[in-house]
C-alpha positions as a LaTeX table, in Angstrom:
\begin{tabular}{lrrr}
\hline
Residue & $x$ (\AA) & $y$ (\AA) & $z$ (\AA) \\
\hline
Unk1 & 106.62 & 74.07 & 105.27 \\
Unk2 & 103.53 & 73.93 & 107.38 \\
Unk3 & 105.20 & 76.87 & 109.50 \\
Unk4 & 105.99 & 78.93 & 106.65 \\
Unk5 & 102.81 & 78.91 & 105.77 \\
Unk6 & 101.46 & 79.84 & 108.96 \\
Unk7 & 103.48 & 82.70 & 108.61 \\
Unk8 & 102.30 & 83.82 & 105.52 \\
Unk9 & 98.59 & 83.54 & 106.35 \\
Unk10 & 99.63 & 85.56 & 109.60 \\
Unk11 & 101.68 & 88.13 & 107.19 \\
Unk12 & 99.12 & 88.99 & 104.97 \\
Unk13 & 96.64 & 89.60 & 107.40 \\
Unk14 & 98.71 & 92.03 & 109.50 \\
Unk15 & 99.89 & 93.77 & 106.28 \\
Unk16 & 96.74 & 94.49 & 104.68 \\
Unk17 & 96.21 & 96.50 & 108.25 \\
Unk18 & 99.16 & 98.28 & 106.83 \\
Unk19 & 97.67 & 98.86 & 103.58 \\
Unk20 & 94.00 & 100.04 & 104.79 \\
Unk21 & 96.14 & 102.84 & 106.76 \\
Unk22 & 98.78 & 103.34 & 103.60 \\
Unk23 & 95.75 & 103.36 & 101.07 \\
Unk24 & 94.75 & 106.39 & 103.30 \\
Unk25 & 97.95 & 108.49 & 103.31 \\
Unk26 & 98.07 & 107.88 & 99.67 \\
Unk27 & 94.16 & 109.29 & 98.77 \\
Unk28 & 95.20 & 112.63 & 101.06 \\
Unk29 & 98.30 & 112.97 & 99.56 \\
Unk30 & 97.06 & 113.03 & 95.84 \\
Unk31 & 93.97 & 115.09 & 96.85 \\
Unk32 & 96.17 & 117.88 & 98.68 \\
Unk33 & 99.94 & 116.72 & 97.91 \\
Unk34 & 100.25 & 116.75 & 101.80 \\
Unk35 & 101.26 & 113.39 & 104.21 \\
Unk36 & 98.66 & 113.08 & 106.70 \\
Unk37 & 100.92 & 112.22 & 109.58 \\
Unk38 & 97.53 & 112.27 & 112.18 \\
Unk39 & 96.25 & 108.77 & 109.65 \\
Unk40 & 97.94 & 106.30 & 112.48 \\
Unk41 & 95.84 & 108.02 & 115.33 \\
Unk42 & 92.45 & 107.78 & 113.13 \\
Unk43 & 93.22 & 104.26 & 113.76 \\
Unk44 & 94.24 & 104.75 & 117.58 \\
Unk45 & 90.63 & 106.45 & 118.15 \\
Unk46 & 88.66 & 104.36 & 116.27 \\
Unk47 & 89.52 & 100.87 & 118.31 \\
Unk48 & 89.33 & 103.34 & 121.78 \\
Unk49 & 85.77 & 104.82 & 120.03 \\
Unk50 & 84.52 & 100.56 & 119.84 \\
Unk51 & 85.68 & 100.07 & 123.44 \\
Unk52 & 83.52 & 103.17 & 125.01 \\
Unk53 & 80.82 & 102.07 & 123.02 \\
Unk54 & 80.86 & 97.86 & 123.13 \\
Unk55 & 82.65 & 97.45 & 126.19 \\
Unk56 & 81.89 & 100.61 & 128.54 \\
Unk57 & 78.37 & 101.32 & 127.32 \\
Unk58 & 77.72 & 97.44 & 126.70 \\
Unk59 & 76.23 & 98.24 & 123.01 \\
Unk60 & 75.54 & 95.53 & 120.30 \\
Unk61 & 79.10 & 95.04 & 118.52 \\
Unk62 & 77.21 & 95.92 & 115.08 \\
Unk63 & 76.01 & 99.25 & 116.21 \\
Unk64 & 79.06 & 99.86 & 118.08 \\
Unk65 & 80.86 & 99.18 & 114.34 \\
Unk66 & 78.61 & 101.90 & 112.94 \\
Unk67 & 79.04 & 104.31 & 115.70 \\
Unk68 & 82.60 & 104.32 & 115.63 \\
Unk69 & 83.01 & 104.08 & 111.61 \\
Unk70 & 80.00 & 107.38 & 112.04 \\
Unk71 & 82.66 & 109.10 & 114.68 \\
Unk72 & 85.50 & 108.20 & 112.17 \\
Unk73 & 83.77 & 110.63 & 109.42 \\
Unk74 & 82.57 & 113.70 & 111.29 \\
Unk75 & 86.24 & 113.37 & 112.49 \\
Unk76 & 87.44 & 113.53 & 109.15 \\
Unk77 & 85.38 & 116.51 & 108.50 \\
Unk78 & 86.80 & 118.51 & 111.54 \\
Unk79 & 90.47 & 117.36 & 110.37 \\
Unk80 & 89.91 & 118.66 & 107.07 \\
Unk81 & 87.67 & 121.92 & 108.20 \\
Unk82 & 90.47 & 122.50 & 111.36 \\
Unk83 & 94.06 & 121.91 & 110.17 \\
Unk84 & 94.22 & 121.78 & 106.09 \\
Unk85 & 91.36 & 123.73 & 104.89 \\
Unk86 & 92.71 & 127.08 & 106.96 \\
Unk87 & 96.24 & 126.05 & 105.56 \\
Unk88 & 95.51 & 124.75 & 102.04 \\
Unk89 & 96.96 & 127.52 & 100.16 \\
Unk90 & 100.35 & 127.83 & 102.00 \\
Unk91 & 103.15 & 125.59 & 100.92 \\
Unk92 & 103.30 & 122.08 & 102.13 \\
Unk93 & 105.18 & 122.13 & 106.00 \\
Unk94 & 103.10 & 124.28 & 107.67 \\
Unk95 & 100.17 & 121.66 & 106.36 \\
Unk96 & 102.53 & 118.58 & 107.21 \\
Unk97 & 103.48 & 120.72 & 111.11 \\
Unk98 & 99.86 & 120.95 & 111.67 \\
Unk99 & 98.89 & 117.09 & 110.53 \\
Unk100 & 101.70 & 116.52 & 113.10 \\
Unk101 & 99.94 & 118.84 & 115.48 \\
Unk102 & 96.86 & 117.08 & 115.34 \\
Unk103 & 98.25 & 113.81 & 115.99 \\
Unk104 & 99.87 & 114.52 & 119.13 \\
Unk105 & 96.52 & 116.35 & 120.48 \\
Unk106 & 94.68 & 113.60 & 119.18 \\
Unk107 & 96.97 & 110.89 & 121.78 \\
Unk108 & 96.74 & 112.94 & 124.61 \\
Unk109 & 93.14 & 113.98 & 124.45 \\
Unk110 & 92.93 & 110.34 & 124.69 \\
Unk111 & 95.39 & 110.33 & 127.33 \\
Unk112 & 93.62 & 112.74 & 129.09 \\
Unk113 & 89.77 & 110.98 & 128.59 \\
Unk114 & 91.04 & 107.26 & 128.92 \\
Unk115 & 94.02 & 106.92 & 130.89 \\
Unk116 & 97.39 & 105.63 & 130.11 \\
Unk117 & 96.05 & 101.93 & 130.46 \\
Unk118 & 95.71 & 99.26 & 127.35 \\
Unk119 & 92.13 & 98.07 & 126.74 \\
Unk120 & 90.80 & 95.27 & 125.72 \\
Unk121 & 88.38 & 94.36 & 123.15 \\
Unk122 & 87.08 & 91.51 & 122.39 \\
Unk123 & 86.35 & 90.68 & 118.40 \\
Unk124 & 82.99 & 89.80 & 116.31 \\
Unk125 & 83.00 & 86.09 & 115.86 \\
Unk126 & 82.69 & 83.58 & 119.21 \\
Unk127 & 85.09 & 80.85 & 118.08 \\
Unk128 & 88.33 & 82.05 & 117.65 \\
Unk129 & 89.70 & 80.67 & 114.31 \\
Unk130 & 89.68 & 77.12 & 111.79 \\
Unk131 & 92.18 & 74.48 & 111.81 \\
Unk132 & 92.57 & 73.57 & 108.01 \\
Unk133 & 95.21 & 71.41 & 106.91 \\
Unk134 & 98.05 & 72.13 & 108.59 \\
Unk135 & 97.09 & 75.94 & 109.23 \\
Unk136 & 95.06 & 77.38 & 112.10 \\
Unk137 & 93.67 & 80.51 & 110.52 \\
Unk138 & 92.77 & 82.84 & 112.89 \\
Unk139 & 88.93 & 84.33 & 112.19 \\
Unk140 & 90.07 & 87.96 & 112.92 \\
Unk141 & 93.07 & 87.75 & 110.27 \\
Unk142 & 90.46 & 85.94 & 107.80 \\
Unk143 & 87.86 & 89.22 & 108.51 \\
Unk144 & 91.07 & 91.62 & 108.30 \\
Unk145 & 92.03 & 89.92 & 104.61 \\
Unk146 & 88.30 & 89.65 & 103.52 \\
Unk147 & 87.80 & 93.37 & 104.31 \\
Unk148 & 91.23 & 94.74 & 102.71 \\
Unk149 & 90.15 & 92.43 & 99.08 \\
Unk150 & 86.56 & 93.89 & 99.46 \\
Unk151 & 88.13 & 97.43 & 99.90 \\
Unk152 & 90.59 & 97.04 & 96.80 \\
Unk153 & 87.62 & 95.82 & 94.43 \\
Unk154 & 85.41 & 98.29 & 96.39 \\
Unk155 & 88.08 & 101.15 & 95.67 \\
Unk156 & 88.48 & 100.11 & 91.70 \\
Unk157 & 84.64 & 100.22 & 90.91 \\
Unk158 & 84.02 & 103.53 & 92.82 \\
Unk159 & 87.05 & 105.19 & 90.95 \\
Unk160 & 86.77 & 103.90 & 88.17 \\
Unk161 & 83.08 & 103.79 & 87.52 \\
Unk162 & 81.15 & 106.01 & 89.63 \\
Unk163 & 80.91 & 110.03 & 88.84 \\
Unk164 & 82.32 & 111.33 & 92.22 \\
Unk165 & 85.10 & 108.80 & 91.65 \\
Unk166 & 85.70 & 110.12 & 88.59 \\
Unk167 & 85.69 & 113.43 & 90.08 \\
Unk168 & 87.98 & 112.81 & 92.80 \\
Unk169 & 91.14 & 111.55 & 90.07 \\
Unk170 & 90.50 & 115.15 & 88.23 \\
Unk171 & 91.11 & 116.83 & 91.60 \\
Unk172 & 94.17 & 114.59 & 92.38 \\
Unk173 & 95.30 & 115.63 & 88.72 \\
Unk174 & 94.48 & 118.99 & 88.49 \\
Unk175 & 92.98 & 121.38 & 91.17 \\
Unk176 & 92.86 & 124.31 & 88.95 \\
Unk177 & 91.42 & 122.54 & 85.80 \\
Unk178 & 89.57 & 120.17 & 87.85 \\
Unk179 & 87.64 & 123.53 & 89.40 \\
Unk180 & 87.40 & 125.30 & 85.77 \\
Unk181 & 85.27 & 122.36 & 84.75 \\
Unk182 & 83.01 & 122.55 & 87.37 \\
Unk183 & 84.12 & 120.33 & 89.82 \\
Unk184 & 84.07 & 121.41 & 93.54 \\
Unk185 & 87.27 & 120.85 & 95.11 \\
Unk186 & 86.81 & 121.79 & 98.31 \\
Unk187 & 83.89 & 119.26 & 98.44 \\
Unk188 & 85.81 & 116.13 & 96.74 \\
Unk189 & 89.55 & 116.82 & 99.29 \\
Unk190 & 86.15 & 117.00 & 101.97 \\
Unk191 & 85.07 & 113.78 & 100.60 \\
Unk192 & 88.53 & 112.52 & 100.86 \\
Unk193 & 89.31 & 112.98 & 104.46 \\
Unk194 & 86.13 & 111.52 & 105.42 \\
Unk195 & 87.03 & 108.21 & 102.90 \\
Unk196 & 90.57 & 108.71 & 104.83 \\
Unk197 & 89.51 & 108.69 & 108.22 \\
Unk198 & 87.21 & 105.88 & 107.58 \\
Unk199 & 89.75 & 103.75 & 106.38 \\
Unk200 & 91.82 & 104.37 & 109.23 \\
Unk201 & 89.40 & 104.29 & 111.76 \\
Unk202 & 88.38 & 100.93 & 110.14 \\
Unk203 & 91.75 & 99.46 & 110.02 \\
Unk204 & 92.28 & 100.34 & 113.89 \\
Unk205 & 88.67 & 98.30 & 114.73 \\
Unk206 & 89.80 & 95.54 & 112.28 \\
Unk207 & 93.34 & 94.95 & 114.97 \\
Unk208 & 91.85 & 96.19 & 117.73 \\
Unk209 & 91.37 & 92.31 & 119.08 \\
Unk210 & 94.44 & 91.13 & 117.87 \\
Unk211 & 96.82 & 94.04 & 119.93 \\
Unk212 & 96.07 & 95.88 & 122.91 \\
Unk213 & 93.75 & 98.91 & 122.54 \\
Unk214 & 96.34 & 101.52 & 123.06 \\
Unk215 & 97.65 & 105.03 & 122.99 \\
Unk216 & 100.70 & 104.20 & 120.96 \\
Unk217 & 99.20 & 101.85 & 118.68 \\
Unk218 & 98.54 & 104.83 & 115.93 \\
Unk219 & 102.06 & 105.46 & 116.29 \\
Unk220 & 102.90 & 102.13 & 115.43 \\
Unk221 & 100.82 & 101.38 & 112.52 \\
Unk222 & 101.38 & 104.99 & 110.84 \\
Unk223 & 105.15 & 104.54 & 110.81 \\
Unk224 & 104.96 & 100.78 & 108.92 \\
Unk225 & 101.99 & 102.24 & 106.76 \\
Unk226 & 104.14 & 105.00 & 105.76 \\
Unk227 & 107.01 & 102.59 & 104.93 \\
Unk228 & 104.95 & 100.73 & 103.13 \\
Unk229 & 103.21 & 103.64 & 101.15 \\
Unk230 & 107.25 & 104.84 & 100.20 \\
Unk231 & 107.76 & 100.95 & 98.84 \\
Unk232 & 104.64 & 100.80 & 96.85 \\
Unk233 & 105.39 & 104.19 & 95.27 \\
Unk234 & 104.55 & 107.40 & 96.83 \\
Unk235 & 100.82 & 108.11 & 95.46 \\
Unk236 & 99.68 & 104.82 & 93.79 \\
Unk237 & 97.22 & 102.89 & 95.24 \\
Unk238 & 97.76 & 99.42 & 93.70 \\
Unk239 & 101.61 & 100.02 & 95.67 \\
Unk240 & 99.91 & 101.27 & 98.68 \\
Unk241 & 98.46 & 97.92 & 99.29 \\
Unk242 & 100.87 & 95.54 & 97.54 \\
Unk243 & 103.28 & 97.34 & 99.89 \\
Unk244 & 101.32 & 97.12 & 103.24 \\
Unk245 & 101.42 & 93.26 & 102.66 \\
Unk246 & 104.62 & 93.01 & 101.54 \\
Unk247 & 105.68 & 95.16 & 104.75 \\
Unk248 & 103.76 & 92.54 & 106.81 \\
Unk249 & 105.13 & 89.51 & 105.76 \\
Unk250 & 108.86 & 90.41 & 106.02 \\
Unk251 & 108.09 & 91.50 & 109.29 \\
Unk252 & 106.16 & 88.15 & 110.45 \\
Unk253 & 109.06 & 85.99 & 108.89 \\
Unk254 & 111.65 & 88.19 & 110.77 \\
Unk255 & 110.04 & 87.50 & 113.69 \\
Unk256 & 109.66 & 84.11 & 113.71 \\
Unk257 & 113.62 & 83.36 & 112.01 \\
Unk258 & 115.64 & 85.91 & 113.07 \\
Unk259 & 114.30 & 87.97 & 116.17 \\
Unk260 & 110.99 & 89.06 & 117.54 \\
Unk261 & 112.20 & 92.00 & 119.84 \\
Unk262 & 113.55 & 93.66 & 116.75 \\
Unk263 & 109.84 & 92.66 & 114.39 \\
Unk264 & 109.71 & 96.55 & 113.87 \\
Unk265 & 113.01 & 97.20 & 112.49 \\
Unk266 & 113.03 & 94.85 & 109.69 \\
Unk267 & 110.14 & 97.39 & 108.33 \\
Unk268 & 112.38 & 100.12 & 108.36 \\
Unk269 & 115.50 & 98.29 & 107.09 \\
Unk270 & 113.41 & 97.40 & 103.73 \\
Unk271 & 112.55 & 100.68 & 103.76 \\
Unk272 & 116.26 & 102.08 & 103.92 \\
Unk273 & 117.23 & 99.51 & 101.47 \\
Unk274 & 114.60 & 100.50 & 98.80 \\
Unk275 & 115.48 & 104.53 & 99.50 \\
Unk276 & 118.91 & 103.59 & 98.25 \\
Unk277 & 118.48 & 101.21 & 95.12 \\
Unk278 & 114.62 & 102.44 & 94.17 \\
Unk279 & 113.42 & 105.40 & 96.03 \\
Unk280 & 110.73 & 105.28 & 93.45 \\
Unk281 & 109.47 & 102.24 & 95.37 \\
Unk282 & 107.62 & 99.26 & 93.23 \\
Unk283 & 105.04 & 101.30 & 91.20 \\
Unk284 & 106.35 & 104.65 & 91.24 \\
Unk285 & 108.16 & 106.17 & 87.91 \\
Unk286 & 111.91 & 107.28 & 87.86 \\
Unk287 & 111.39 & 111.36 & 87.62 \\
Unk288 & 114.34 & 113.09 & 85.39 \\
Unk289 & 114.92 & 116.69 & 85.99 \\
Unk290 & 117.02 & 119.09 & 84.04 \\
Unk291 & 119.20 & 121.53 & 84.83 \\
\hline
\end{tabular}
């Protein structure tokens, strides 16, 4: 028992790293009906962004936080101004080929900058974790869980009660209505990538000390992000996040009872599983279509 729920502590807080990355493929895709397959390397460039600045250039870890999270946004504007905005009215694969596009210059401009070699980076707190009961919980994992249920209650109130929130749903909705009323929807899918990259970026900083600062860590978390946004339920936010934790604890109990060089592929099997008995995933609404 004490094991198990070592493993579930451990789960959760690698899976809600999944779910700060799926929550941001789900806001671009209901903004612009595109997948943002670049949302794993906003991640990858984020955690080498807090290296440069807290380990090369020695900077406080706060203002090395803000820096990168600051980096994270005008990134998110150049994404949106570079790849969709000269795209948005074609149909959805040349957007998807140039999200794609982006990613893989992305990796290899920091390829190019940083060398092929992992990095390390240390994370905020001194002591590394708390033994209670018969759990150690780990202080980064605690952060990484605190963050994800501030994010979620975070997410609600600004959707749900703010004006640009409010905004931003219409434009999901609607484009075309959403601009007759007023609304500027180049401004709020603007808005959206910045959110987007933010989230990413902060999800990479959040396991940066827990993996190895690396080129194909975008890669990595995109792909079980992805998964997990497809087992939620394409679009919805509440199964963006469910799913990201759910992906993460399946994989953490895999690891520990079946096998640990094949962690990644129990992902991908839950996600082949729920593709053939619920591609709707957990949230998502069986569609009908006539002939």
């Amino acid at each position: 028992m004490d094991l198990v729920l070592q493993l579930l502590f451990t789960g959760i807080g690698i899976g809600s790293v999944y779910a700060l990355v799926a929550l941001g493929f789900v806001l671009i895709f209901r903004a612009t009906n595109v997948v943002n397959f670049a949302q794993g390397e906003f991640s990858m460039v984020a955690a080498y962004l807090m290296v440069v600045c807290a380990v090369d250039l020695s900077l406080p870890y706060w203002l090395s936080f803000i820096i990168a999270l600051a980096g994270m946004a005008v990134i998110g504007v150049i994404f949106n101004l570079g790849v969709y905005y000269p795209l948005r009215h074609r149909t959805y694969l040349p957007v998807i080929i140039a999200t794609i596009g982006a990613s893989i210059l992305m990796a290899n401009g920091v390829l190019a900058l940083y060398g092929p070699q992992p990095q390390v980076l240390q994370g905020w707190f001194d002591t590394p974790g708390i033994q209670l009961g018969p759990v150690y919980l780990d202080n980064q994992y605690l952060l990484i869980i605190a963050v994800t249920l501030a994010l979620v209650v975070f997410n609600w109130w600004f959707f749900e009660h703010t004006m640009i929130g409010k905004k931003l749903q219409a434009t999901s909705q609607d484009k075309e209505m959403a601009s007759l009323l007023g609304i500027s929807v180049s401004t709020m899918i603007m808005i959206t990538f910045i959110y987007s990259a933010v989230l990413g970026g902060l999800a990479g900083i959040l396991v940066a000390p827990i993996l190895f600062v690396s080129i194909q860590m975008g890669a990595t978390i995109a792909l079980k992000a992805f998964a997990a946004t497809i087992i939620g339920g394409f679009g919805d936010v509440a199964g963006a996040i469910i799913g990201g934790i759910a992906l993460g604890i399946i994989e953490t109990f895999g690891a520990a009872y079946i096998s640990v060089p094949y962690k990644d592929g129990f992902a991908f099997l839950v996600l082949v599983l729920f593709l053939i008995f619920r591609p709707q995933g957990i949230f998502g609404e069986r569609v009908a279509e006539k002939a």
